[in-house]
PyMOL commands that place a pseudoatom at each C-alpha (Angstrom):
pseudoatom trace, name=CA, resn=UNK, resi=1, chain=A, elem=C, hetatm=0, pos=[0.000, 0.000, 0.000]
pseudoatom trace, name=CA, resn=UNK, resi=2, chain=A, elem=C, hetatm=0, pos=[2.797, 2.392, 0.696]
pseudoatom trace, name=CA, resn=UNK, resi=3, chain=A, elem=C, hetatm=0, pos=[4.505, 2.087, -2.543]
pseudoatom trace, name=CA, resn=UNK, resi=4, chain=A, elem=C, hetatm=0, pos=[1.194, 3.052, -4.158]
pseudoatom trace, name=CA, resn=UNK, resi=5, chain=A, elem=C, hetatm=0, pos=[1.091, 6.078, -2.169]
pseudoatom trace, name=CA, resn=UNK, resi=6, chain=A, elem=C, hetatm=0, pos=[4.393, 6.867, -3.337]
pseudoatom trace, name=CA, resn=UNK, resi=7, chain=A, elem=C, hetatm=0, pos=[3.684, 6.193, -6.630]
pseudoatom trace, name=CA, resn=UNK, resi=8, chain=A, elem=C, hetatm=0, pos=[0.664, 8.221, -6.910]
pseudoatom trace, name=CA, resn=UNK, resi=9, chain=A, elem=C, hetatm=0, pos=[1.225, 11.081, -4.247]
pseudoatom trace, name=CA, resn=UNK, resi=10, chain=A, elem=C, hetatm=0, pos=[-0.542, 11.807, -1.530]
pseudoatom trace, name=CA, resn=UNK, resi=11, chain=A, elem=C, hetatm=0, pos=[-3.913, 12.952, -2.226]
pseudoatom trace, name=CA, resn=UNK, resi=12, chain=A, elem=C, hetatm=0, pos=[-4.675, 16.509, -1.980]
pseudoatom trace, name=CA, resn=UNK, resi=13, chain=A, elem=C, hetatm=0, pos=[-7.300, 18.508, 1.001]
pseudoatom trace, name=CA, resn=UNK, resi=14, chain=A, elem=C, hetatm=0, pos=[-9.695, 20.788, 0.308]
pseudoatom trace, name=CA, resn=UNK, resi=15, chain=A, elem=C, hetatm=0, pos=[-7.305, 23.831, 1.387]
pseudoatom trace, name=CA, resn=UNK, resi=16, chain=A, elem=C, hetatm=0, pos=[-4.180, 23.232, -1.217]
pseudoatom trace, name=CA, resn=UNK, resi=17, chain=A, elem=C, hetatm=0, pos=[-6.154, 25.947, -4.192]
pseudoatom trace, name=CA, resn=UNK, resi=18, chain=A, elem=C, hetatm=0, pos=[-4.671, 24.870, -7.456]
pseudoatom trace, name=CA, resn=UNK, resi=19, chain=A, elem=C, hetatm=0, pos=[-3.630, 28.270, -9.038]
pseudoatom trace, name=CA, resn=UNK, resi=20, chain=A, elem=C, hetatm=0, pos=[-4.612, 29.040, -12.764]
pseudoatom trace, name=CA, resn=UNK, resi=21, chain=A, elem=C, hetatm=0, pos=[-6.833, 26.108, -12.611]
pseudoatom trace, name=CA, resn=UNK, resi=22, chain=A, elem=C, hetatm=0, pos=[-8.948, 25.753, -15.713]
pseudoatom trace, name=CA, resn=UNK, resi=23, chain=A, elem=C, hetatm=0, pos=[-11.985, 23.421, -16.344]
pseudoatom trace, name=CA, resn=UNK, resi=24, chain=A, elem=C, hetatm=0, pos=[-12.019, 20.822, -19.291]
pseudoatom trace, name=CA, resn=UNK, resi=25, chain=A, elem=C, hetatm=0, pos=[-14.694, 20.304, -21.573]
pseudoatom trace, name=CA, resn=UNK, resi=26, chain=A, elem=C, hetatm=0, pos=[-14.245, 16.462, -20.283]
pseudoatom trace, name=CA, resn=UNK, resi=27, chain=A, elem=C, hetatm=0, pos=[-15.740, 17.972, -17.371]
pseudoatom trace, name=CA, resn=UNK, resi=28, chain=A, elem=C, hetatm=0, pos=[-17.916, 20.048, -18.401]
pseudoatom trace, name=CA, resn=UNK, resi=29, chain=A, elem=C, hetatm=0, pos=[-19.645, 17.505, -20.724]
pseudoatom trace, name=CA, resn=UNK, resi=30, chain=A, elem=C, hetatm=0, pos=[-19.696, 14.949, -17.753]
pseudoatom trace, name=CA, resn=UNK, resi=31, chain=A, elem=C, hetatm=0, pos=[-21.419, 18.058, -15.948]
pseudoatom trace, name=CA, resn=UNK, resi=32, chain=A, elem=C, hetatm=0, pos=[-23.626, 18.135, -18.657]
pseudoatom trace, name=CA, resn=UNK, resi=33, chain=A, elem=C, hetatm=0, pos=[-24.736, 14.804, -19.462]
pseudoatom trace, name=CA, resn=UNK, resi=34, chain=A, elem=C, hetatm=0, pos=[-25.558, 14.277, -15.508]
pseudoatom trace, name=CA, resn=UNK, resi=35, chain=A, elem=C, hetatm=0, pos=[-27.877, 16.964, -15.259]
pseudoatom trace, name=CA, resn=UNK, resi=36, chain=A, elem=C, hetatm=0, pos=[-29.783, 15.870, -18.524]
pseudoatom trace, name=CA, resn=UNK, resi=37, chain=A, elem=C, hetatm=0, pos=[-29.909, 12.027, -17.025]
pseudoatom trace, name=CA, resn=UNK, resi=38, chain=A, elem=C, hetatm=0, pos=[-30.817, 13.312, -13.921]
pseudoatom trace, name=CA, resn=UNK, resi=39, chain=A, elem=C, hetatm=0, pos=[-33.760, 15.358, -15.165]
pseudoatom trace, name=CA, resn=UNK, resi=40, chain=A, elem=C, hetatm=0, pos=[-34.751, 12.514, -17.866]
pseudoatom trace, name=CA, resn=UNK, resi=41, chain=A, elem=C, hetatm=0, pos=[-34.731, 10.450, -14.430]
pseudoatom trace, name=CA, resn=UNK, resi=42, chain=A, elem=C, hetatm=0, pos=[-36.840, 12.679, -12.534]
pseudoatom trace, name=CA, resn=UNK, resi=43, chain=A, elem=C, hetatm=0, pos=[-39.253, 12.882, -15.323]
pseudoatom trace, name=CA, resn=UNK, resi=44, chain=A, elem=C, hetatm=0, pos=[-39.666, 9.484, -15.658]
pseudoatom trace, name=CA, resn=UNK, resi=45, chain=A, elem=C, hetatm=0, pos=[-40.525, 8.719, -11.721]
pseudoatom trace, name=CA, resn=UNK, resi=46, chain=A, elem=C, hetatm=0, pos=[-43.344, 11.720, -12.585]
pseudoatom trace, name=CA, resn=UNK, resi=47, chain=A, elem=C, hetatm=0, pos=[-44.839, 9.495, -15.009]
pseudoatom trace, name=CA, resn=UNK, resi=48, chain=A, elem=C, hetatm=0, pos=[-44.370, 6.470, -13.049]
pseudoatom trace, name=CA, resn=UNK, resi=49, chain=A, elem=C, hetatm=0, pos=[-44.968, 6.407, -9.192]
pseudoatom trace, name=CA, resn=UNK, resi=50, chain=A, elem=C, hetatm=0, pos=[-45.310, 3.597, -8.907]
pseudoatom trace, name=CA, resn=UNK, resi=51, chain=A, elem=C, hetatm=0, pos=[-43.120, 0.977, -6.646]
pseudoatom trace, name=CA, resn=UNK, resi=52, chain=A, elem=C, hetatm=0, pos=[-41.555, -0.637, -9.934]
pseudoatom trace, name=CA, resn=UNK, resi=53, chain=A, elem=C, hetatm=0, pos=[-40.886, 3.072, -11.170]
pseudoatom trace, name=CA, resn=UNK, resi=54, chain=A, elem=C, hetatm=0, pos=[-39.341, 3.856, -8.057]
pseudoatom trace, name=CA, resn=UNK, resi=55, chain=A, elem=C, hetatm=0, pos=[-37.097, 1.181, -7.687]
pseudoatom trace, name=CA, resn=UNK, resi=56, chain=A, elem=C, hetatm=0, pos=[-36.051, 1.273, -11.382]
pseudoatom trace, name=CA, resn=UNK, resi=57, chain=A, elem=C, hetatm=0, pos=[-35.583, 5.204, -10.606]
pseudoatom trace, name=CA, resn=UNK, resi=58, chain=A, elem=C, hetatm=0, pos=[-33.494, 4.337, -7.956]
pseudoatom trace, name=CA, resn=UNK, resi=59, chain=A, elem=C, hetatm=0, pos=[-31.402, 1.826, -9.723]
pseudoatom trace, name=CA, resn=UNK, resi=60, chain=A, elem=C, hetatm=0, pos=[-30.568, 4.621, -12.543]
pseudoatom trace, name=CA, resn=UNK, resi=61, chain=A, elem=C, hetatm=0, pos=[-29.272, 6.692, -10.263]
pseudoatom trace, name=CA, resn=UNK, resi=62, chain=A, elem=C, hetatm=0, pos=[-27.064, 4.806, -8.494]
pseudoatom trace, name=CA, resn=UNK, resi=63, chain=A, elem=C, hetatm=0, pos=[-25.562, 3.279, -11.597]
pseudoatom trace, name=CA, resn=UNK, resi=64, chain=A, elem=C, hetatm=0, pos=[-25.222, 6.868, -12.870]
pseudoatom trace, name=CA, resn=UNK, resi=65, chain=A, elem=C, hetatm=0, pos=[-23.343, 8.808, -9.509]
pseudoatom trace, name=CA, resn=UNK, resi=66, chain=A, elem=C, hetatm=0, pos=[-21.286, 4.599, -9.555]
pseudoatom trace, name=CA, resn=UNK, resi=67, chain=A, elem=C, hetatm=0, pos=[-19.917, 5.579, -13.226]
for i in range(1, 67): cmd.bond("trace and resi %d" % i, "trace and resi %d" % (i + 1))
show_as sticks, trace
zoom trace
C-alpha cells in the first residue's frame, strides 16, 4: 500500500487551491450529461410512481453517480 502512495502522491485537502486552474470540456460535458440524465430520471418517476418506477428510478441513479 505504501509504494502506491508513493507512486501516486498523496492525495490533496480541500485547502491546497490549485492556481490558474482551468476546467475541461471532459468535465464540463460529464457536468452536462448528468444533469440531462438526472432530469430525464426525474421525469420518468413523474410518469411512473409507482413501486416498480421507483425502484427502477433508484437503480438509474445509483448506476449513474457509480460511473
Amino acid at each position: 500500500m505504501n509504494k502506491i502512495v508513493n507512486f501516486l502522491g498523496k492525495p490533496r485537502t480541500i485547502e491546497n487551491v490549485i492556481k490558474n486552474r482551468k476546467t475541461s470540456w471532459l468535465e464540463l460535458f460529464y457536468d452536462l450529461i448528468f444533469a440531462v440524465v438526472f432530469s430525464r430520471l426525474t421525469e420518468s418517476l413523474l410518469e411512473h410512481q409507482t413501486l416498480t418506477g421507483f425502484i427502477n428510478a433508484i437503480l438509474t441513479f445509483f448506476w449513474l453517480i457509480w460511473g
